[in-house]
C-alpha positions, 0 to 999 in steps of 0.5 A: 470531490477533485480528482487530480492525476498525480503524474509524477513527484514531487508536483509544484504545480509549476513543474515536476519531477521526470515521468512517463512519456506522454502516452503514458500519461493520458492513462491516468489522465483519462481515468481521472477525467472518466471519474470525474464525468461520471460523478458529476464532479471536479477534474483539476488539470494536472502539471504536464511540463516535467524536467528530464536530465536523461535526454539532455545528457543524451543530445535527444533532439525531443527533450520531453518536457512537454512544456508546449502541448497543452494550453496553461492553467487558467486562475480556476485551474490555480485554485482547484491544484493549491485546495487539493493540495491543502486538502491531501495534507489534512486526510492520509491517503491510506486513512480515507482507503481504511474508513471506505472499507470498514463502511462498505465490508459486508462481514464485520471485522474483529478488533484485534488490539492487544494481540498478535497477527500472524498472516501466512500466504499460501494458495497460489504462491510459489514454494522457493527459496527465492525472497520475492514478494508471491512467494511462501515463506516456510512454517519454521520462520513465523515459529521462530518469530512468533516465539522470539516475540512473545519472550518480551510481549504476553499476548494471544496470537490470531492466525491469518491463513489461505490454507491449511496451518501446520500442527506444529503451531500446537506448541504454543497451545491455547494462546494461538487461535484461527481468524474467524473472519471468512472475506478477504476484505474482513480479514484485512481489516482485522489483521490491521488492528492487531498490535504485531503483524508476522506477515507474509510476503504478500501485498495482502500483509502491506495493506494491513500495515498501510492500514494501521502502521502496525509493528511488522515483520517480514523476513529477511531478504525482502526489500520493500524499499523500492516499493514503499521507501523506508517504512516505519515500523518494518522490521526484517528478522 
């Protein structure tokens, strides 16, 4: 196993694009030398030397390029950065992340293929009219989302929840059910496998959609874009 800290993209080995300060980078540094150590296995040394516009337009007489801190890769170092970057083309990030958990969950999770996810988040979310991630999204906008849906799809829905699921979800009748998972971890998995997730604004919804690239909607006036760039398969209504 390699363990590669990513400082910044796009990384061609050569160079990279602008990162963090130095400091900064030792973290992620430090954690990949640590895994590394601790199982016995392959640090590849990372591309330092990153090209920033910013000091240059500002005359900084420290232009961060950090092309003379640290001694060159040596034929090894070469060999070990082109195989990993080989290898992260043939095994998706988010797969490797989804066949861990679905090994290592100790409450089994449900196949919902051909069925409707519906993750609503409440606990410790705020109640606003705010359109932030960890904040609520009132019952009446999965209602509407979930009915505007199933006019041109014929499929059960399972309910997602951290707390208490409105009675006003009755008016679908028996095609909405509760998830029986009870972890955290089960739950996820379950959601992922769903054809539609109406999802919460939460991070717990994004894994479900990391995990499967399912059809998902969140509410308008979300923009994930910062966070994910333009993902496929998100809609906001």
């Amino acid at each position: 196993m390699y363990h590669y800290p990513l400082l910044s993209k796009p990384d061609i080995g050569i160079f990279r694009g602008p990162g963090p300060g130095f400091g900064n980078l030792l973290f992620p540094i430090g954690r990949a030398l640590q895994e590394a150590q601790a199982k016995n296995e392959i640090f590849v040394r990372p591309t330092i030397f990153n090209i920033k516009v910013g000091p240059i337009l500002r005359w900084e007489k420290d232009l961060r390029f950090y092309q003379k801190e640290l001694k060159k890769r040596s034929l090894d170092d070469w060999l070990n950065f082109i195989w990993i970057n080989i290898y992260k083309n043939k095994v998706n990030f988010y797969s490797l992340i989804k066949n861990w958990l679905f090994t290592n969950t100790l409450e089994a999770p449900i196949n919902n293929a051909g069925k409707i996810a519906v993750h609503i988040r409440r606990g410790d979310f705020k109640k606003s009219n705010k359109s932030n991630l960890t904040h609520q999204i009132p019952t009446q906008w999965y209602l509407d989302t979930v009915d505007r849906l199933l006019c041109n799809v014929d499929l059960n829905v399972v309910i997602f929840s951290d707390g208490d699921v409105s009675d006003d979800w009755l008016k679908f009748g028996s095609r909405v059910k509760l998830s029986l998972n009870r972890s955290a971890c089960s739950n996820m998995l379950s959601m992922s496998t769903a054809d539609f997730l109406i999802a919460s604004r939460s991070t717990f919804s994004l894994w479900s959609y990391f995990l499967s690239k399912q059809k998902t909607y969140f509410p308008k006036g979300l923009e994930l874009k910062k966070y994910i760039g333009p993902g496929k398969n998100i809609n906001y209504v």
